[in-house]
C-alpha positions as CSV (number, residue, x, y, z in Angstrom):
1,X,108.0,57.1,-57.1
2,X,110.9,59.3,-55.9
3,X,107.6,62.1,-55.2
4,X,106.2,59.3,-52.9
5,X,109.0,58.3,-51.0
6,X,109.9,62.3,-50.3
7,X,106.0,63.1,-49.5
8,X,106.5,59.6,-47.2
9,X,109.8,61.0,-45.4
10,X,108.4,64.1,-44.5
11,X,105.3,62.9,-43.0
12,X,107.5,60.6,-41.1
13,X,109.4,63.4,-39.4
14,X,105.8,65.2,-39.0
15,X,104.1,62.8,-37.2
16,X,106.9,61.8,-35.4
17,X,108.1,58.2,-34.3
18,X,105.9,54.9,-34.2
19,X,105.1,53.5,-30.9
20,X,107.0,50.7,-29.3
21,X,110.7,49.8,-29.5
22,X,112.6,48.1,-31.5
23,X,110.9,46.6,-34.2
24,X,107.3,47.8,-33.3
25,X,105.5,44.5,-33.1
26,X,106.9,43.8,-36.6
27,X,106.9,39.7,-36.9
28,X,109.4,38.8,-39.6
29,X,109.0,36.4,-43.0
30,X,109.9,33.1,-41.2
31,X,109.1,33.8,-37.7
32,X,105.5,32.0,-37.9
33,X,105.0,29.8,-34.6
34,X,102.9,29.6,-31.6
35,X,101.9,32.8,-30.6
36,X,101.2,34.1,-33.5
37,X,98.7,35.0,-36.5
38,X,98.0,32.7,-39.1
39,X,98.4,35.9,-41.4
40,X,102.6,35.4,-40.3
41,X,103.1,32.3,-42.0
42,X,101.1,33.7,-45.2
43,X,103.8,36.7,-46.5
44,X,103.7,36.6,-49.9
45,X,100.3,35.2,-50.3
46,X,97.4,36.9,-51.4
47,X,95.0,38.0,-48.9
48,X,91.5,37.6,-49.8
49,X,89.0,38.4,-47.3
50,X,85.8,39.9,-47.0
51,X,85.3,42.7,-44.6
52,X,82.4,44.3,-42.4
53,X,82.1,47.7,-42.6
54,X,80.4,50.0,-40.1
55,X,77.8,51.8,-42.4
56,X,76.4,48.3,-43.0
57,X,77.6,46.2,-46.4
58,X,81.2,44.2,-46.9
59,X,84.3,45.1,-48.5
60,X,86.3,42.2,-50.5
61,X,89.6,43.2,-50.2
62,X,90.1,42.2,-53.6
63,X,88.1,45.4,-54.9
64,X,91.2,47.3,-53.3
65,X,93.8,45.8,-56.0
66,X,96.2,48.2,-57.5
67,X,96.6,50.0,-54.5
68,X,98.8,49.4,-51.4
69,X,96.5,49.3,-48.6
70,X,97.2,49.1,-44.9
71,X,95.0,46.8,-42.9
72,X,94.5,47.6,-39.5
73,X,92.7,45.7,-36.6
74,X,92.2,47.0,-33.4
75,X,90.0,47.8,-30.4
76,X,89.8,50.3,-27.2
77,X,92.6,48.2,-25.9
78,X,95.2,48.9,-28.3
79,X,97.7,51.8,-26.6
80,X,98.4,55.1,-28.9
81,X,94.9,53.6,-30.9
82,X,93.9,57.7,-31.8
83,X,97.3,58.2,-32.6
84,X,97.7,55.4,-35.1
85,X,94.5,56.7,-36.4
86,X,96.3,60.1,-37.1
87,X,99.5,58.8,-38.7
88,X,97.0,56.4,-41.1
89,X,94.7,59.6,-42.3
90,X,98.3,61.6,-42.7
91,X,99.5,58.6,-45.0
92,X,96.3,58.7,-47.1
93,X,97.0,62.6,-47.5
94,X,99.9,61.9,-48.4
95,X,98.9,59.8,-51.2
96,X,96.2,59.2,-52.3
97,X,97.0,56.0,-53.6
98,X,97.5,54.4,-50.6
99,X,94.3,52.7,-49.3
100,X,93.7,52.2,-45.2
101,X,90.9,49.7,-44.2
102,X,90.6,50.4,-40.4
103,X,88.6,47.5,-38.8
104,X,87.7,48.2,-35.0
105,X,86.7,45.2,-33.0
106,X,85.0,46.7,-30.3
107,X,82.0,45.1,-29.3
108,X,80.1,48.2,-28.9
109,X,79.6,51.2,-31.5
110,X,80.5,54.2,-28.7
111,X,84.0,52.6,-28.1
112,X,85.4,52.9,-31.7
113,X,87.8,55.9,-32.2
114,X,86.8,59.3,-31.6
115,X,88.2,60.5,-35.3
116,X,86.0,57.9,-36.6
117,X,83.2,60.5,-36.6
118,X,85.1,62.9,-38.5
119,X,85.0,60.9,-41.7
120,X,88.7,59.8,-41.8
121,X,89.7,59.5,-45.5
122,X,89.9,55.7,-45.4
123,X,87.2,52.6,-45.1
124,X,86.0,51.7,-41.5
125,X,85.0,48.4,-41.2
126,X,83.7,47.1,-37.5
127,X,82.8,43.3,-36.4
128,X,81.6,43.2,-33.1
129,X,81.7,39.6,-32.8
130,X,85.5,39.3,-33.9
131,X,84.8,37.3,-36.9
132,X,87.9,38.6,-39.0
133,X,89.8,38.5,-36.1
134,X,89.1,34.6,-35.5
135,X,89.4,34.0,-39.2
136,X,92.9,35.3,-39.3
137,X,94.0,33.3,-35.6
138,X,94.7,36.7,-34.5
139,X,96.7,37.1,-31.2
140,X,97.3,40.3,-30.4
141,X,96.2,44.0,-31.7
142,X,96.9,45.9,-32.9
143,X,97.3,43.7,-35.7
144,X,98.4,45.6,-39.5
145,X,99.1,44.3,-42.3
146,X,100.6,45.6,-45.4
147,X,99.7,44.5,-49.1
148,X,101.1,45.2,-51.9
149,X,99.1,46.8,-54.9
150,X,98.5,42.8,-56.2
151,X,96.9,42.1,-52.6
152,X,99.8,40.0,-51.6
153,X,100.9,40.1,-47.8
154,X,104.3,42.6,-47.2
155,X,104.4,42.3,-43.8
156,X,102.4,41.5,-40.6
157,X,102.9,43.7,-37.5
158,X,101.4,42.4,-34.2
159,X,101.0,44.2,-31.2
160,X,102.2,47.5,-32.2
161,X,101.9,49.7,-35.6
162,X,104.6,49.0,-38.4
163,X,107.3,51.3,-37.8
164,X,108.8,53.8,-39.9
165,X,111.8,51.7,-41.6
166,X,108.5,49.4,-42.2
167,X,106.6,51.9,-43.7
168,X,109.1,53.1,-46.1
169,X,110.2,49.5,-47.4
170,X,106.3,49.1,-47.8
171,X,106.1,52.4,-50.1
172,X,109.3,52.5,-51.7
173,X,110.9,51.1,-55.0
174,X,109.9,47.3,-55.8
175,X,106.5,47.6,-54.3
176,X,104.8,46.7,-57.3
177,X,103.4,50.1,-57.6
């Protein structure tokens, strides 16, 4: 654990802050209400959810257990979207533990990320008709959302990546794994 939360620290300082201020779209335990995700008022609760992916096929998030994986949503709209991309593949290198399901929303194939080609060492999932997002009452993207290795929802981040401090509580001691 202590190897995970050093390798974690210096990626952090690598890749260099989150976007956003304060708490970087982070929406607390407790701070469900209008204007926000269904997913906000869920912390705690196991997420199960089926996932397109862009090669064809579906993902059940449940096949992901055991691992903490970092769900992100997102679209050609979302600002510092190849960046994000960049500080998710850096966390999978990282460790290999941690599993990233990158869903793009965009309507059309050309206007996913341009990384996406490269074969970024995570899942890609796409749903051009914003199924997922309707299913989860999403509001705003980016929208991620961390689960711990039992599946169970951490924390929801709307609008903006998690930040650091969110990363690190996320991936340090009493994270199940």
């Amino acid at each position: 654990m202590r190897g995970r939360v050093v390798a974690l620290a210096s990626l952090l300082l690598a890749c260099g802050p989150s976007g956003g201020a304060g708490t970087g779209g982070t929406v607390a335990p407790g701070e469900a209400s209008r204007g926000h995700s269904t997913l906000v008022g869920r912390v705690g609760e196991v997420l199960e959810l089926t996932l397109p992916l862009l090669g064809g096929g579906s993902l059940e998030l449940s096949e992901l257990r055991g691992h903490p994986v970092l769900l992100s949503l997102d679209d050609k709209g979302s600002p510092d979207r190849d960046r994000d991309q960049d500080r998710y593949r850096a966390l999978v290198e990282a460790d290999e533990d941690i599993m990233v399901v990158s869903v793009g929303l965009d309507s059309v194939v050309e206007d996913l990320p341009a990384g996406w080609q490269d074969a970024p060492p995570f899942v890609l999932g796409w749903d051009p008709q914003g199924a997922v997002a309707a299913r989860l009452g999403l509001v705003a993207l980016p929208t991620v959302v961390l689960l711990d290795p039992q599946g169970r929802i951490v924390s929801v981040h709307e609008g903006a990546p998690p930040d650091d401090a969110s990363l690190s509580t996320w991936l340090g001691p009493g994270n199940g794994t």
